[in-house]
C-alpha positions in Angstrom: 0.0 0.0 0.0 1.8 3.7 -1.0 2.2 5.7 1.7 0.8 9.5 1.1 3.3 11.8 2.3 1.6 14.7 4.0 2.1 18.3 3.5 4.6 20.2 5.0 3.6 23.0 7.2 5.8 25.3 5.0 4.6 24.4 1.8 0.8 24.7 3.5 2.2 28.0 4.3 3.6 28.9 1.0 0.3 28.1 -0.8 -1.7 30.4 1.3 1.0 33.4 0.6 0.3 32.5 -3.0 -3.6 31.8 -2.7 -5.2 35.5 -2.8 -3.1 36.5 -6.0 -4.1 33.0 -7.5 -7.5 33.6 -7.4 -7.6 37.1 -8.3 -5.7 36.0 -11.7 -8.7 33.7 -11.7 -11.4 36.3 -11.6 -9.5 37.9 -14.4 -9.1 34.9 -16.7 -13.3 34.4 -16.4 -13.3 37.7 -18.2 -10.8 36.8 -20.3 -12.2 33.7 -21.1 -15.6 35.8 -21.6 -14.0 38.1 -23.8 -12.6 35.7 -26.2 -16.1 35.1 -27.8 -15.9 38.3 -29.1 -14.2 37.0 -32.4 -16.8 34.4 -32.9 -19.9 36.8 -32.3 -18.5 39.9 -34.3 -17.8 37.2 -36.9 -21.2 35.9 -36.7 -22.6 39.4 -36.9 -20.7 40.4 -40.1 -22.2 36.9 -41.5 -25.9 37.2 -40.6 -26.4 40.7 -40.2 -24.2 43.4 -42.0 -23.8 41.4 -45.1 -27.3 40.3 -45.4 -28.1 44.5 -44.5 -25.0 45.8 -46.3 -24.9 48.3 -43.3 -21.9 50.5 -43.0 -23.3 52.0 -39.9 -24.2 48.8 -38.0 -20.1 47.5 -39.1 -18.6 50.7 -38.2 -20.0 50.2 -34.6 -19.5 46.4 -34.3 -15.7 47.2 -35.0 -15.5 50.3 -32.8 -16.6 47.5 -30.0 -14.3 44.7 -30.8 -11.9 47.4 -30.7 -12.9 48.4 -27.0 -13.2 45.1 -26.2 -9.7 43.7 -27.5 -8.0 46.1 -25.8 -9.8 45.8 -22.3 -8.7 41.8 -23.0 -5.5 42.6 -23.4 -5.2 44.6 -20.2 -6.6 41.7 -18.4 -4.5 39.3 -20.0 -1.7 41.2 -19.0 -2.8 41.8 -15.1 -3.5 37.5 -14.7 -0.2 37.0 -16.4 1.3 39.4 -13.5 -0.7 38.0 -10.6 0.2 34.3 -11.4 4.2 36.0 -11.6 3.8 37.1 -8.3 2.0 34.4 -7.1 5.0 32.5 -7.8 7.4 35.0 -6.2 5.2 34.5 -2.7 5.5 30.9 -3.1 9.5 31.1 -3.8 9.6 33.7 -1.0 7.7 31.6 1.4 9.6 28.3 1.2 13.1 29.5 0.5 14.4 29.3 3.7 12.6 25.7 4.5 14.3 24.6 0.9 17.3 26.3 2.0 17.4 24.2 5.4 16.3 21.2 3.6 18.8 21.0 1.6 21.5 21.4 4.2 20.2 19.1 6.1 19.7 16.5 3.3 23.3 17.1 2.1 24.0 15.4 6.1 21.8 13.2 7.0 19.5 11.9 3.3 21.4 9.1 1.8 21.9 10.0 -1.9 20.6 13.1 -2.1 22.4 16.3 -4.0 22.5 19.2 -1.3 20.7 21.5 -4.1 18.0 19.4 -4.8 15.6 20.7 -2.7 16.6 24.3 -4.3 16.3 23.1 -7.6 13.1 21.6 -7.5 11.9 25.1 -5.4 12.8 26.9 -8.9 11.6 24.4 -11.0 8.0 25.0 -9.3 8.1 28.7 -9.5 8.8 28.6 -13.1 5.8 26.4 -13.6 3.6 28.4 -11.6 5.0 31.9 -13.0 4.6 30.7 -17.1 1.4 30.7 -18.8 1.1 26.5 -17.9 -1.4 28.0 -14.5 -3.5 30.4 -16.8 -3.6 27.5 -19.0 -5.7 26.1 -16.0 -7.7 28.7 -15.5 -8.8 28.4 -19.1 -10.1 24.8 -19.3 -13.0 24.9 -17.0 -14.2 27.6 -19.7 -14.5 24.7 -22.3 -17.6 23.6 -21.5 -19.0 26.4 -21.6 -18.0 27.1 -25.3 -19.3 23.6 -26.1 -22.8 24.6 -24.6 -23.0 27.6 -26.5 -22.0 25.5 -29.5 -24.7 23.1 -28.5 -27.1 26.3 -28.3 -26.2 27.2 -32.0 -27.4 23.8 -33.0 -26.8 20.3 -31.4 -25.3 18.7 -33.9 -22.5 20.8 -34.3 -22.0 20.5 -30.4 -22.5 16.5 -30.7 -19.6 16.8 -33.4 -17.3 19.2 -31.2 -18.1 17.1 -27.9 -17.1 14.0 -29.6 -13.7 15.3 -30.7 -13.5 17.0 -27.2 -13.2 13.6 -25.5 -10.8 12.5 -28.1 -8.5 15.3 -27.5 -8.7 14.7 -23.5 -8.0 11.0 -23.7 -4.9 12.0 -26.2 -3.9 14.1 -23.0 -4.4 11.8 -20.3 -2.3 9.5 -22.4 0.2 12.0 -22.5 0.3 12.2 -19.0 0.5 8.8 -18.3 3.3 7.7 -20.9 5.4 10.3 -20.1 5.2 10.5 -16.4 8.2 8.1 -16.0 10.2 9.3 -18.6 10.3 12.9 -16.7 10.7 11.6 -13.1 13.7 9.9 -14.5 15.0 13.0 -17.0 15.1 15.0 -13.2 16.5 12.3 -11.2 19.5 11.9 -13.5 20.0 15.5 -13.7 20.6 15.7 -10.2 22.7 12.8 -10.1 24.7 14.5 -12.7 24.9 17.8 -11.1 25.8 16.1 -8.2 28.7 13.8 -10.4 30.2 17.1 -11.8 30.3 18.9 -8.6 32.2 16.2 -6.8 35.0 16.2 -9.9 35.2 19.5 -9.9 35.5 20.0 -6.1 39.1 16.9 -6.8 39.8 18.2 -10.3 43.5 18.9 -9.2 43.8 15.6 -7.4 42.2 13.8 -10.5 44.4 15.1 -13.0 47.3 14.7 -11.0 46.4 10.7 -10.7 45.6 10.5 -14.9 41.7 10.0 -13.4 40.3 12.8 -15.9 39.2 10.3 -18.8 37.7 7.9 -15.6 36.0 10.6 -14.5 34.5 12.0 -17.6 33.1 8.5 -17.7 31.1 8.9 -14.6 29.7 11.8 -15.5 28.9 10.9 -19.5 27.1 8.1 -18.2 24.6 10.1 -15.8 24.6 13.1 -18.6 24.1 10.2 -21.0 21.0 9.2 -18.8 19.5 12.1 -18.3 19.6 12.9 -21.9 18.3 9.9 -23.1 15.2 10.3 -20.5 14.1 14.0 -21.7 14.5 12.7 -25.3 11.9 10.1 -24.9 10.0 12.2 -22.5 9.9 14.8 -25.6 9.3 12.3 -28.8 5.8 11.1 -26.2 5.0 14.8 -25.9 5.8 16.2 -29.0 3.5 13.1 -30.3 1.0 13.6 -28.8 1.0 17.4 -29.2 1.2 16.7 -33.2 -1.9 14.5 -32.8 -3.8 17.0 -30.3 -2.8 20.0 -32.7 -3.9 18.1 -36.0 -6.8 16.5 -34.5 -8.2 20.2 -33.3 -7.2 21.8 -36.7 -9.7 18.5 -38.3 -12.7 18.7 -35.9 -12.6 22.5 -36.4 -12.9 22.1 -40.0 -15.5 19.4 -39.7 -17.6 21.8 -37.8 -17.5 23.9 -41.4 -18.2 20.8 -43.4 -21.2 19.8 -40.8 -22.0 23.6 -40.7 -22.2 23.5 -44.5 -24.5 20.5 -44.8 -27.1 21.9 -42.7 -26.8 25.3 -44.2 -27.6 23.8 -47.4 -30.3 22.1 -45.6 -31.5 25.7 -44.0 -31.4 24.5 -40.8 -28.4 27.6 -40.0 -27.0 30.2 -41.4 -23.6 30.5 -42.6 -22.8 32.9 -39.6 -23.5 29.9 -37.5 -21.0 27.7 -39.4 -18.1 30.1 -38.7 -18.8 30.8 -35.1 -19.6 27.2 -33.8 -16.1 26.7 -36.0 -13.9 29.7 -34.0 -15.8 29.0 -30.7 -14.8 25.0 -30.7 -11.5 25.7 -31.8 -11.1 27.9 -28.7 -12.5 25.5 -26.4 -9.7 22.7 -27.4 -7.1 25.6 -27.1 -6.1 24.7 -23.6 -6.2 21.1 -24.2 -3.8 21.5 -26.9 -1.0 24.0 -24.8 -1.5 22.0 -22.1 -0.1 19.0 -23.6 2.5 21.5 -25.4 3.8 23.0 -22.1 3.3 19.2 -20.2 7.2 19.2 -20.4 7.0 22.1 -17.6 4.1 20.4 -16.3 5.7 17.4 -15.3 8.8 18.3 -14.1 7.0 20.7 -11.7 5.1 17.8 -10.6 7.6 15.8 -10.4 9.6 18.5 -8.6 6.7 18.9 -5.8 6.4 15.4 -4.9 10.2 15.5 -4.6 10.0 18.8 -2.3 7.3 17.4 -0.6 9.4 14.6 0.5 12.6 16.4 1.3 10.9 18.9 3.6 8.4 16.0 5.7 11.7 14.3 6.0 14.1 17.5 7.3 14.3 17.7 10.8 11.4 21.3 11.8 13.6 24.4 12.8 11.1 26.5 13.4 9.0 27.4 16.2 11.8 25.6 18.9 11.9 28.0 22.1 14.6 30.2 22.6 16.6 28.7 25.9 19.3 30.9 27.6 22.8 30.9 26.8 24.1 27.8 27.8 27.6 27.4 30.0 28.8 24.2 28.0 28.0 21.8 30.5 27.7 18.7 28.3 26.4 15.0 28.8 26.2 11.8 26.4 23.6 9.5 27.3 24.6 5.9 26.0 24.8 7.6 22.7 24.2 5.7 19.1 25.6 7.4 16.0 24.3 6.1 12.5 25.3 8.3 9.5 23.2 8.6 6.5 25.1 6.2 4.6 26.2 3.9 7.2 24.2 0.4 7.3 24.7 0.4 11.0 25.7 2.5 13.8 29.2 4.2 13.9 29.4 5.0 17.4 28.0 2.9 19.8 26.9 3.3 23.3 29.0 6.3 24.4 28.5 8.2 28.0 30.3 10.9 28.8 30.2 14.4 31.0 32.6 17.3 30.1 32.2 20.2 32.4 32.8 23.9 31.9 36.7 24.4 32.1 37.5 20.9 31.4 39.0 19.6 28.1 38.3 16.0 26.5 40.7 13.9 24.4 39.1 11.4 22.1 42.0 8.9 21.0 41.7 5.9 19.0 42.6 4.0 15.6 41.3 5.7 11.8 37.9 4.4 11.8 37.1 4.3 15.0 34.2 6.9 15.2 35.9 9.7 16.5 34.8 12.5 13.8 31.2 11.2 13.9 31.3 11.4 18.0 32.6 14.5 17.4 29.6 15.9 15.0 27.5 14.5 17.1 28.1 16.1 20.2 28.1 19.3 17.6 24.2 18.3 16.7 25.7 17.6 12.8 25.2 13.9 13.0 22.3 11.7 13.5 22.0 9.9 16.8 19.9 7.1 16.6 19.4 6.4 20.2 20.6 7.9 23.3 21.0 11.9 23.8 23.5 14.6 23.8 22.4 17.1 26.1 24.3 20.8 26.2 23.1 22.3 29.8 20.4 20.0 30.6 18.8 20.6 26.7 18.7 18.2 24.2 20.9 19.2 21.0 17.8 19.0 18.7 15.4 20.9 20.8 17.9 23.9 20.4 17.3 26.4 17.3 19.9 25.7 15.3 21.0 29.2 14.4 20.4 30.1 18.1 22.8 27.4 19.8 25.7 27.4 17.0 26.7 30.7 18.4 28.1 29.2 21.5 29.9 26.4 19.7 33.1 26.8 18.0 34.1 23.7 15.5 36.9 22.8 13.3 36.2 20.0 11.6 38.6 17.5 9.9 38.8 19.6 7.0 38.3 23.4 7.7 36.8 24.3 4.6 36.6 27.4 4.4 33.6 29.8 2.3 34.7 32.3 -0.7 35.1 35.6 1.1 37.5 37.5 3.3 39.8 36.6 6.1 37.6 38.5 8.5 34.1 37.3 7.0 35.2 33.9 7.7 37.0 34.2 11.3 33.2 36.3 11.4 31.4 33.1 10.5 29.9 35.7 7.7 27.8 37.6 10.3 27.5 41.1 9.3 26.9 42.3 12.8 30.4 41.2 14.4 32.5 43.8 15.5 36.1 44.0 14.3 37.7 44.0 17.9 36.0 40.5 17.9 37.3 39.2 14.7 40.6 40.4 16.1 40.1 38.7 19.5 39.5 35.4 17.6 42.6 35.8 15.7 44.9 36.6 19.2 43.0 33.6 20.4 44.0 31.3 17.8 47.5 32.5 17.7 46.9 33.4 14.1 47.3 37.3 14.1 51.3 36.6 12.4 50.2 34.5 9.8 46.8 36.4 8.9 48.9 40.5 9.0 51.5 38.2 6.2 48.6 37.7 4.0 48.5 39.9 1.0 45.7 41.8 1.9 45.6 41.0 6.0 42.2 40.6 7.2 40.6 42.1 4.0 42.7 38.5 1.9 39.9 36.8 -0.2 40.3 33.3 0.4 38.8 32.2 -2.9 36.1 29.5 -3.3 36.3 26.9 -0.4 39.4 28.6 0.7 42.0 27.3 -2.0 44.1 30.6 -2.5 45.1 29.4 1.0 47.6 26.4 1.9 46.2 23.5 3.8 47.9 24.6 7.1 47.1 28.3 6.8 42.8 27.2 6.5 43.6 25.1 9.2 44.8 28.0 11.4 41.7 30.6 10.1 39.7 28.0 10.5 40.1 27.8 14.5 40.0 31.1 14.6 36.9 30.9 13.5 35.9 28.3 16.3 36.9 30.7 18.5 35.1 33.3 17.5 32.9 35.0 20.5 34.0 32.9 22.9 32.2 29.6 22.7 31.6 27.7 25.7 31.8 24.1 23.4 34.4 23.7 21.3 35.4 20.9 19.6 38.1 20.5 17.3 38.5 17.7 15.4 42.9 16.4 14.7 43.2 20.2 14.7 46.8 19.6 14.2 46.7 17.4 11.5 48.3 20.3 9.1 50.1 22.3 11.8 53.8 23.0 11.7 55.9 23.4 15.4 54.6 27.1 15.8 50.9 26.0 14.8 51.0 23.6 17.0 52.5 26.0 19.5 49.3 28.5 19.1 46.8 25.1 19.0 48.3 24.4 22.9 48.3 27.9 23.6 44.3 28.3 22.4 42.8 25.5 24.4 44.6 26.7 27.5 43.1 29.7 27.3 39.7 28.5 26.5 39.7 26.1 29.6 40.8 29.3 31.8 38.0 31.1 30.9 35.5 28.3 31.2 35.0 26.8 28.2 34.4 22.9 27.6 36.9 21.4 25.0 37.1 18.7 23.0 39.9 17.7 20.9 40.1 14.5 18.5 43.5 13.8 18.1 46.2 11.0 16.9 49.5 12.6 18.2 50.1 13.2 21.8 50.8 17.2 21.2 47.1 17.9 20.8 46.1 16.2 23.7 48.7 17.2 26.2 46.3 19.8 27.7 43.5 17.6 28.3 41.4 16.3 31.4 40.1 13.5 30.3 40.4 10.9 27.6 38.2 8.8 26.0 39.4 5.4 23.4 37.1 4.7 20.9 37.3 1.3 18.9 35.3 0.2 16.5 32.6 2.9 17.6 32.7 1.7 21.4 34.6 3.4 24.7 37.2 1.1 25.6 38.8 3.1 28.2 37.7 6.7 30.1 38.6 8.7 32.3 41.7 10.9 33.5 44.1 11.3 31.0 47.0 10.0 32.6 45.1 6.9 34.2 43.9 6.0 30.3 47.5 6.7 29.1 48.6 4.1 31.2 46.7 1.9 29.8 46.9 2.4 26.5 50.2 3.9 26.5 52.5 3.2 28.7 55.2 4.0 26.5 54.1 8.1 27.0 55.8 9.1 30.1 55.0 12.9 29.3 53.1 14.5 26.1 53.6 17.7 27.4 56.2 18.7 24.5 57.4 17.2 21.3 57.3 13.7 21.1 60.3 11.7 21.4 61.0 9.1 19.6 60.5 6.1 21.8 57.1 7.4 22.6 54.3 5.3 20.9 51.3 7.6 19.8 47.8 6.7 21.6 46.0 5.7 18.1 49.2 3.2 17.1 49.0 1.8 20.6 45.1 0.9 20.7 46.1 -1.3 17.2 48.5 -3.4 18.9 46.6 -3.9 22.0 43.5 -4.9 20.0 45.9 -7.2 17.9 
């Protein structure tokens, strides 16, 4: 049995916004629609009047009408046209920020999903809903209406344009059908192959340095291959079927002249008749016919809501959490399960902890272990599955997102940093922060040195995802940036990793100054320097704690080789991660 997914608060939201300006363009497209007899009537006035009277008078004021009319049905045109373009703009406006969140949060925690997806389909929608595919729909609930009046001129002439009616409609609903597959899987591989060429693009220098270029292009060929494939048979089904709705209206309207002429022959109508019941049919298919010409945009918006639909049930609700006070970075792990969006089974498994204000926690263990996903966890960046992370008391997720990422500094594995200035990103991009406190961040860090060297000092545009910058350098803005505002959470994440002796220097200097002035600390770490300021240490292996508590009590155990890690480490000593291998065979 299909599950129905139901509708998002914000997309309920986003209809309303556009609701009002929908049905005004409605009101204006019954006039419109009204309006558009006028051709048939003046025709059938010219037929069965002025040419029977020869009456200049009576034409010159039928055309001074049409004239008057025309014109007011081009301004109404016009204003539906506008309305339905704003109505889209509301709807955009309205869920922008929910696709926006959807998307980030997809782009973490939705296996195989392209972080833009939920953006794309967004625009996708308001293109459908700003072209001329809506006031298509306002037109067709006009057709009857032309087929009654058809009907009125004589009935059969509206038995002959009702038949080929419900010919044209099943063509269309066959349309629909055939080639509602074919555009579900035209978007699908698109995004796959956006995603593809993203990804290469993000390791094009890595991939060309390893001869992986022609490998590569093969990747992507096959999705762009796909995808292409998919909107050409989506297009030969609709194009089809638009040749047969387009040829098949073009028949029946001249039918209705050869029907029209037998029973003028038979005096049964006049040839006034013929021509309107001709025009006035022919206008009654007309939405039939563009809707299956615009079904391309149709579908794909379609297709594009259901997707939508799903992303945004499935993102975990920011809105409408309560603001809680600032917290003091007391923070507590609950027998703690970590599952990643990819992962078949849990990373990190049954973890308890407690990490007070002031006090800083070493997380130790072999490449694989779970560390990093621990460490996003306790960040509220990674799913937990069962258990709770709780930062003063709270639970991560019932914190506004926005709200409690100010009092956490992160670094993670790779500080990637966002195209922009020095001081924009030390900033975290917040256009309110003062530039004593960008400056503070930088002292704090111990990067002040390296950031005044920079071409430009603070003002340096680090270029897109912070390449104009060396690995070590990012690294160094990049706890700056942790640091910025004084976070009571930190965690940092083998913050060393890319550090030379006077990085590592500022590192050790950083976190003793953050435990001074209360904050709680974790670091992630494989060699001993990053650690040597720690409380506590916890071993992960294979995703479970195999040994916490104080630092030099684990050490011990793990380590007995490391009689001090306050300095550099000497060769005998054996690093924490290197000892947990051998002792786990």
């Amino acid at each position: 049995m299909k599950t129905e997914v139901k509708l998002p608060d914000d997309m309920r939201a986003g209809l309303e916004a556009a609701r009002p300006l929908i049905v005004r363009a409605a009101v204006f497209s019954a006039a419109v629609n009204l309006l558009m007899l006028t051709g048939p009537l003046y025709m059938l006035q010219l037929y069965d009047r002025v040419l029977a009277s020869r009456s200049l008078p009576t034409l010159a004021v039928l055309t001074l009408l049409i004239v008057g009319l025309y014109g007011a049905m081009g301004i109404l045109d016009f204003v539906r046209t506008a309305l339905v373009a704003r109505a889209a703009g509301r709807f955009d406006a309205r869920l922008s920020e929910a696709a926006f969140n959807a998307a980030v949060e997809g782009s973490r925690y939705s296996a195989g999903q392209a972080g833009d997806a939920p953006l794309k389909d967004l625009r996708t929608i308001r293109q459908a809903v700003g072209s001329s595919a809506v006031t298509t729909f306002f037109d067709a609930p006009f057709a009857p209406l032309y087929l009654l009046l058809v009907f009125m001129m004589h009935w059969v002439l509206g038995l002959t344009a009702l038949i080929g009616a419900a010919a044209l409609v099943t063509l269309a609903i066959m349309n629909e059908r055939t080639s509602r597959a074919a555009l579900k899987t035209a978007l699908e591989s698109g995004t796959a192959g956006d995603s593809a060429i993203s990804a290469i693009m993000r390791n094009a220098a890595a991939a060309d340095a390893m001869g992986m270029r022609g490998a590569l292009r093969d990747i992507w060929l096959t999705h762009a291959s796909k995808a292409q494939l998919s909107n050409a048979e989506a297009g030969d089904m609709i194009n089809s079927f638009g040749a047969a709705t387009k040829s098949g209206r073009m028949l029946l309207q001249s039918l209705i002249l050869g029907v029209g002429a037998v029973l003028v022959i038979a005096q049964q109508t006049t040839p006034g008749v013929m021509i309107g019941a001709s025009i006035i049919t022919g206008r009654a298919l007309a939405p039939v016919e563009q809707a299956i010409g615009q079904w391309r945009v149709i579908g794909a918006a379609i297709a594009a809501w259901r997707r939508l639909q799903k992303f945004l049930s499935a993102a975990p609700t920011q809105g409408g959490k309560l603001s809680l006070p600032a917290p003091t970075g007391y923070l507590r792990l609950d027998r703690v399960f970590v599952q990643p969006a990819l992962a078949k089974k849990p990373i990190v498994k049954g973890v308890t902890l407690e990490l007070k204000p002031g006090e800083a926690l070493g997380i130790v263990g072999p490449s694989g272990a779970g560390k990093s996903t621990l460490a996003r966890a306790m960040v509220g960046v990674e799913r937990v599955v069962a258990g709770e992370v709780r930062l003063d008391g709270a639970d991560l997720i019932s914190w506004p997102r926005d709200e409690v990422g100010r009092h956490i500094g992160y670094l993670p594995q790779e500080a990637e940093l966002f195209s922009g200035s020095v001081a924009q990103n030390i900033a975290r991009f917040d256009r309110t922060a003062k530039d004593d406190e960008i400056i503070a961040a930088a002292k704090a860090a111990g990067a002040m040195d390296l950031i005044l060297s920079l071409p430009d000092g603070f003002e340096t545009d680090v270029g897109e995802r912070g390449q104009r910058l060396s690995v070590g350098q990012r690294q160094r803005i990049g706890l700056a940036r942790a640091l910025f505002r004084d976070p009571v959470l930190i965690v940092l994440d083998e913050p060393n990793s890319n550090l030379d002796a006077e990085g590592d220097a500022a590192l050790s200097s950083a976190i003793n100054g953050a435990k001074q002035r209360g904050a709680a600390i974790v670091v992630v770490a494989h060699r001993p320097s990053a650690i040597a300021h720690v409380d506590r240490l916890l071993m992960l292996v294979d995703g479970e704690p195999r040994a916490y508590g104080p630092r030099d009590e684990v050490l011990a155990k793990i380590a007995p080789g490391i009689a001090a890690i306050g300095g550099a480490k000497k060769p005998q000593e054996t690093e924490p991660h290197v000892a947990a291998n051998r002792s786990n065979g």
